[in-house]
N, C-alpha and C positions, 0 to 999 in steps of 0.2 A: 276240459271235461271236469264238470265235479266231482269230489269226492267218494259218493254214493255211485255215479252211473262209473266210475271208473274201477273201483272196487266189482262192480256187478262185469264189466266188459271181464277184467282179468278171470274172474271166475267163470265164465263163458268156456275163458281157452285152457283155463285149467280142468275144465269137466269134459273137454274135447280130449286133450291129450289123456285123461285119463281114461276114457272110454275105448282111444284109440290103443292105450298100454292094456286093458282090460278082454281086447278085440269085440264089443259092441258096435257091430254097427249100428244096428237098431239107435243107441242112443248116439251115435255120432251123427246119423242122418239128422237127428231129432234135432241137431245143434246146427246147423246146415241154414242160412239167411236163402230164399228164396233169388239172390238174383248173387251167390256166394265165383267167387272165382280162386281156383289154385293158381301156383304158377310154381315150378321147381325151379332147381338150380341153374338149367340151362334158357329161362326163358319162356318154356311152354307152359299154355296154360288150359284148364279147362273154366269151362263158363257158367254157370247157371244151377241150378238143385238139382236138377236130371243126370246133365253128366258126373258130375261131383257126387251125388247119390250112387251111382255107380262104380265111382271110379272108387269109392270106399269100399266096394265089396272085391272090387279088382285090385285094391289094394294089399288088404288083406288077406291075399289068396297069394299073394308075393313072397312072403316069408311069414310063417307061424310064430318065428322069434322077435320082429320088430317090435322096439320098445322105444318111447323118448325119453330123455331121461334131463329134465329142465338144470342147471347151474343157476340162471340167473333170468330172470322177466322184470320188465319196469315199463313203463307207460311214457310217451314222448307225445305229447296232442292226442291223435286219436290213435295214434299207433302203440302196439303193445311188440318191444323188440323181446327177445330172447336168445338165448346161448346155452350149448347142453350139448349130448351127445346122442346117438343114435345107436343100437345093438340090434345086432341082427344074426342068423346065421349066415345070410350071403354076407359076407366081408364086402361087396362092393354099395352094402344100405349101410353101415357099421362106421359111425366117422363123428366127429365134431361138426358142429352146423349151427348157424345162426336163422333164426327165421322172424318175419312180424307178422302181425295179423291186424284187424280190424274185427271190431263186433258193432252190427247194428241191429237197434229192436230186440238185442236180449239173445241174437244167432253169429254165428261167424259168420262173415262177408267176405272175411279176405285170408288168404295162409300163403307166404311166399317161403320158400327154402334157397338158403344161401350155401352152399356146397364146394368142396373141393371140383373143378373142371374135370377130373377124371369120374366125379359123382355120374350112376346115368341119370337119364334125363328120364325121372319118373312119371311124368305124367304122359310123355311120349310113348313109353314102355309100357303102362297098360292101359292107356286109350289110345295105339296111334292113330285111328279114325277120329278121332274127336279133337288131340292138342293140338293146338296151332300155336306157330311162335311168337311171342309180342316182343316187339322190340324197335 
């Protein structure tokens, strides 16, 4: 990826995480690729704008305190890896976590979370109608 479009992807997920530290969903939806997929720690994942749209507002009805709090981001091809922490008042969202993402067309595409095994399994937990597990 060149320069410019890779400088613009990291900015993508930095206006994500920030919006999501900020609790916007309004703009976090806004940042959301139309065909976008989650996938948490354990595997599951949601699919598409709809549930991913949703699952942000379920998200944020989780814990008023979640925050991400980035160490480190750098770019690998089209993937944007990261390392940081998470603060929450549930102690069990509140931990050290590695995640990557994807941005395509100027939206996130992609957000995987890498977690301690005893992490839950967020997207299970507030969509369990919707996450199925890839694997």
């Amino acid at each position: 990826m060149f320069g410019r479009k890779r400088k613009q992807a990291m900015a993508v997920v930095h206006d994500y995480v920030d919006a999501l530290n900020a609790r916007d969903a309004d703009r976090m939806k806004h940042l959301l690729h139309p065909e976008c997929r989650f996938v948490d720690s354990h595997g599951f994942c949601l699919d598409g704008y709809e549930d991913s749209a949703a699952a942000v507002d379920a998200f944020l009805d989780l814990d008023d305190q979640f925050k991400v709090h980035l160490a480190s981001m750098t770019m690998r091809g089209s993937s944007i890896l990261m390392r940081g922490h998470t603060e929450a008042r549930d102690e069990r969202l509140a931990r050290d976590t590695l995640w990557t993402a994807k941005v395509k067309d100027g939206k996130l595409l992609f957000w995987q979370s890498f977690g301690d095994v005893d992490a839950p399994a967020i997207a299970h937990l507030i969509a369990p109608e919707k996450a199925r597990h890839v694997g």
